[in-house]
SERO-4910 file (N, C-alpha, C, O; in steps of 0.05 Angstrom, whole numbers):
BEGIN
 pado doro    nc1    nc2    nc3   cac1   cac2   cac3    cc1    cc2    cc3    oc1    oc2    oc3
  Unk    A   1843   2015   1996   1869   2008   1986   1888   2031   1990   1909   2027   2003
  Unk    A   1882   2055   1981   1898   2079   1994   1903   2092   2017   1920   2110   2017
  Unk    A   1889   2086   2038   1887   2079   2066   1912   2058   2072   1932   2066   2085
  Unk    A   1911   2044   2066   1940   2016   2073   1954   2020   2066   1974   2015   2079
  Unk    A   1956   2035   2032   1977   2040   2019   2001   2075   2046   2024   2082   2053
  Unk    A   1979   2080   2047   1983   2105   2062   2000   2099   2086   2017   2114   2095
  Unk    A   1994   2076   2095   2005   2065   2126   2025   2049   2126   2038   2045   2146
  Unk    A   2031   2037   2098   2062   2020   2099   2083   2031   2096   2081   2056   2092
  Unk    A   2108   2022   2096   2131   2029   2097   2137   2030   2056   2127   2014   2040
  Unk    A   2151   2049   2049   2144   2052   2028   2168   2036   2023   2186   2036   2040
  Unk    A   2170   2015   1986   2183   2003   1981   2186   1979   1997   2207   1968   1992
  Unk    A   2170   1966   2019   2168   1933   2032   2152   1929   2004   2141   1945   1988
  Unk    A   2155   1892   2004   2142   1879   1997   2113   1888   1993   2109   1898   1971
  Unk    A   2094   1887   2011   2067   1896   2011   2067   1917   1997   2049   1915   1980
  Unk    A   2080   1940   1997   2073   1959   1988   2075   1960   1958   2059   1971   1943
  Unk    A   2097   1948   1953   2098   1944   1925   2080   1929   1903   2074   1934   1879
  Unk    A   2072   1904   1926   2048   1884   1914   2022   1903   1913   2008   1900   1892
  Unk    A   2013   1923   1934   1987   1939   1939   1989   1960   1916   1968   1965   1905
  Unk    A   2012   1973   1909   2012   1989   1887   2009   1977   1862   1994   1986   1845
  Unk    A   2023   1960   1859   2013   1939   1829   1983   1942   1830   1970   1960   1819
  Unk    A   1972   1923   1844   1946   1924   1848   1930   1951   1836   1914   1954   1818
  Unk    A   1941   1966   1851   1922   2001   1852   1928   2009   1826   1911   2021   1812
  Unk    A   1953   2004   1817   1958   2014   1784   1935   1997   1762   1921   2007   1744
  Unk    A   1936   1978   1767   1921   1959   1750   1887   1966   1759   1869   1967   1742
  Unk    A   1883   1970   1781   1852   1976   1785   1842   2001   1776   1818   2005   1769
  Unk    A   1867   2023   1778   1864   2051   1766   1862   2053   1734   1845   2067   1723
  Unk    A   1888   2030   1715   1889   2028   1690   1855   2017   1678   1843   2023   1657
  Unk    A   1849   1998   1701   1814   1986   1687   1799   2005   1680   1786   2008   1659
  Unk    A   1802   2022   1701   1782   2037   1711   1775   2059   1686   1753   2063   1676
  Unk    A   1809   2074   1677   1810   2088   1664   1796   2080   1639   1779   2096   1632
  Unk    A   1800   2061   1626   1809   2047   1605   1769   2046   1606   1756   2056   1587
  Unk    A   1756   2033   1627   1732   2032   1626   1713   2056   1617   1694   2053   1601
  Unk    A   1720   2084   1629   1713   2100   1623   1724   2122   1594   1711   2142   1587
  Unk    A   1748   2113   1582   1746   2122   1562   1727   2104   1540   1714   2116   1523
  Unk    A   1726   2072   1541   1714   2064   1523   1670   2072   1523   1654   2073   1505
  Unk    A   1668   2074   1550   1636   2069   1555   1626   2094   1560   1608   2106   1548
  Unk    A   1643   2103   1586   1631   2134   1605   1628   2156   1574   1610   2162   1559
  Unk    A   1656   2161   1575   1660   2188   1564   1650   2192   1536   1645   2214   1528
  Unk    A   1645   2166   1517   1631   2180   1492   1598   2171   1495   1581   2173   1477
  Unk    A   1595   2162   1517   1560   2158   1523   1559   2190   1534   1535   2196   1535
  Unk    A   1571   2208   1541   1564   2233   1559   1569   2249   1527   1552   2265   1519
  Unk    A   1591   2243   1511   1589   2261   1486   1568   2260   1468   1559   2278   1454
  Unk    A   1559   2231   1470   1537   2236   1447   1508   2246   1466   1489   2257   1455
  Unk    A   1508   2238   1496   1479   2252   1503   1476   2279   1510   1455   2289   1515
  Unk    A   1498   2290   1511   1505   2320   1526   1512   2343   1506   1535   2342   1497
  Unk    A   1496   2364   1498   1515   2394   1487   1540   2400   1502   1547   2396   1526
  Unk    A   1552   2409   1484   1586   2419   1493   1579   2440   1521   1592   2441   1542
  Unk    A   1553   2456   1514   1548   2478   1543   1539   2456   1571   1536   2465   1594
  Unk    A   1535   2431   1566   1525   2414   1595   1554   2409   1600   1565   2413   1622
  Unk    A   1567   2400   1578   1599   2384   1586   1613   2402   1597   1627   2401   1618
  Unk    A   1606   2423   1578   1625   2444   1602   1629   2461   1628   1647   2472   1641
  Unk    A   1598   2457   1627   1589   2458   1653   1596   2440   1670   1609   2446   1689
  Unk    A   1585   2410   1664   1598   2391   1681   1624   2396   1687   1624   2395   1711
  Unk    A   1650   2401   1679   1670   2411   1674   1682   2414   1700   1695   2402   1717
  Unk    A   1665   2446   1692   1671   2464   1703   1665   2461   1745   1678   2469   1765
  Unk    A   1638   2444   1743   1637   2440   1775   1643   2414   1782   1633   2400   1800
  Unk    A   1664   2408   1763   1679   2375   1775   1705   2392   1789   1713   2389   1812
  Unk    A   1717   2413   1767   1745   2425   1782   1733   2438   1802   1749   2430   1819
  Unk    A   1717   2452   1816   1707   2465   1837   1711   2446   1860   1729   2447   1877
  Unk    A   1689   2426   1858   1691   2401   1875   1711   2389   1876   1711   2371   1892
  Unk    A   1730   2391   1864   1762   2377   1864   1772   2394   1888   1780   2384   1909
  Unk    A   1771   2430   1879   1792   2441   1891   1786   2440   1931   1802   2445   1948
  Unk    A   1760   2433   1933   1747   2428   1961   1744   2405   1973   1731   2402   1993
  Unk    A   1758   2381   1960   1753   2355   1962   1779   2348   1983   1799   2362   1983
  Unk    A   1775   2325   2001   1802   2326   2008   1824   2301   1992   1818   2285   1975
  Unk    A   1849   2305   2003   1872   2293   1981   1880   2268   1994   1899   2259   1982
  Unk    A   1874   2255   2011   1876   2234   2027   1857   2215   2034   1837   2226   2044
  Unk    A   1854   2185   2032   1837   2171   2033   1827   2181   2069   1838   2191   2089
  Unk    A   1803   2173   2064   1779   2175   2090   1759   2151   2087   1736   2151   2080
  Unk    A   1780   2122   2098   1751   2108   2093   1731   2104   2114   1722   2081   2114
  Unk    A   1723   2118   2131   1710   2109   2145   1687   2134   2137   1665   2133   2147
  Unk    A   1694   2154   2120   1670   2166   2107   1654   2149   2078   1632   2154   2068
  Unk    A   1675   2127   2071   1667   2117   2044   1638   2101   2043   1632   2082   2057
  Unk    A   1621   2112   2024   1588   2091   2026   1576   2115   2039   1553   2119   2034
  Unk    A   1588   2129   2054   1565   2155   2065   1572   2182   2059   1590   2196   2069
  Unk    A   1550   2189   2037   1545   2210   2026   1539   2241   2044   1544   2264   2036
  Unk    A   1528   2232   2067   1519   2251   2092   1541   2258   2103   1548   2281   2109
  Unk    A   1556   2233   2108   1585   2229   2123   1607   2248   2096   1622   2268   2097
  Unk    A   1605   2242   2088   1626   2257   2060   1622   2290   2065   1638   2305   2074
  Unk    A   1601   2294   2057   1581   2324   2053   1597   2341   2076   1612   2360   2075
  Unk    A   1586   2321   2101   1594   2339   2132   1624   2338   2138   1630   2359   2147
  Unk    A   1640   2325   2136   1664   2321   2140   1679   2327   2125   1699   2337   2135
  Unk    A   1676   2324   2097   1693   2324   2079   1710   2355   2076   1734   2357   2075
  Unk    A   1688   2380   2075   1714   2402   2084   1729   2410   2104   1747   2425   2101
  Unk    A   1720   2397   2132   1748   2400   2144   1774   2381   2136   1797   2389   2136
  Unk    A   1767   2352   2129   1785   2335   2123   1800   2354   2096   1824   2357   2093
  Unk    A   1782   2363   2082   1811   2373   2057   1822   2393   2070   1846   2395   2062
  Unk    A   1815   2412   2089   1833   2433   2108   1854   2413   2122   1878   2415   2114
  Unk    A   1849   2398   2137   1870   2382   2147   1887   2369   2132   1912   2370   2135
  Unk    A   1873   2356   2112   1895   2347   2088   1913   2365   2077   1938   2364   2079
  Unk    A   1899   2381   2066   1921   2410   2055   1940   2412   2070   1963   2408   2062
  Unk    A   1933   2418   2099   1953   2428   2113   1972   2409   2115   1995   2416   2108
  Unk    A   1968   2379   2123   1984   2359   2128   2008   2363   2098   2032   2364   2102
  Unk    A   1995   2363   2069   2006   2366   2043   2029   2384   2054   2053   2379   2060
  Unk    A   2016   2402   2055   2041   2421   2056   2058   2421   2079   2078   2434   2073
  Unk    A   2058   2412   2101   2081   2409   2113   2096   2381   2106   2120   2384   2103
  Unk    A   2090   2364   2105   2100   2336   2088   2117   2349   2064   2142   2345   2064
  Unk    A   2108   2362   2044   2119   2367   2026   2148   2387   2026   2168   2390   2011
  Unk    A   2141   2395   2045   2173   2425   2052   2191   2405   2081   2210   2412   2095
  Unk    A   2179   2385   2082   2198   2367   2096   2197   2369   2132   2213   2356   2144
  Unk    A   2178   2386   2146   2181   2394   2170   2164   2369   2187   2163   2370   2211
***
C-alpha cells in the first residue's frame, strides 16, 4: 500500500481513497496492539526485558530503511541483506527531497 501510495500523484482521487484506507488499517492496527500486544508483554516481561526490548527496537529503527521495499516483503534473508543499503539510499533520497533539490 505504501509503495502505490508512494507512486501517485498526491491529492488525485486514488490517492486520497489509498490514504483513507492506510489511516484506517494503521488506526486497527494501533488500536489492536494497545488493547492485546502491549499489556500481554507488561504482564509477561520485567521492566529490565521491556527495556531492553526498547532499547534494540530504536537501534533497528535507526538502520531500518524509511521507504516501502516490497519486493523484500515475506523475505527475511531478503530484508537482512538488503535492507542496509536501502536505508543508505533512502536516507539519502530523504534528504535531498526534503531541502527541495
Amino acid at each position: 500500500m505504501l509503495a502505490e501510495l508512494d507512486k501517485l500523484e498526491f491529492g488525485s482521487e486514488r490517492f486520497t481513497r489509498l490514504l483513507a484506507e492506510f489511516e484506517q488499517s494503521v488506526g486497527e492496527h494501533a488500536d489492536h496492539e494497545e488493547r492485546e500486544e502491549f499489556p500481554a508483554l507488561r504482564s509477561r516481561l520485567s521492566q529490565e526485558e521491556r527495556t531492553t526490548m526498547g532499547r534494540r527496537l530504536l537501534a533497528v529503527e535507526k538502520a531500518a530503511p524509511t521507504r516501502p521495499h516490497p519486493t523484500a516483503a515475506g523475505s527475511p534473508a531478503l530484508q537482512w541483506t538488503a535492507g542496509p543499503l536501502a536505508s543508505v539510499l533512502d536516507r539519502a533520497r530523504d534528504a535531498v527531497t526534503s531541502t527541495g533539490k
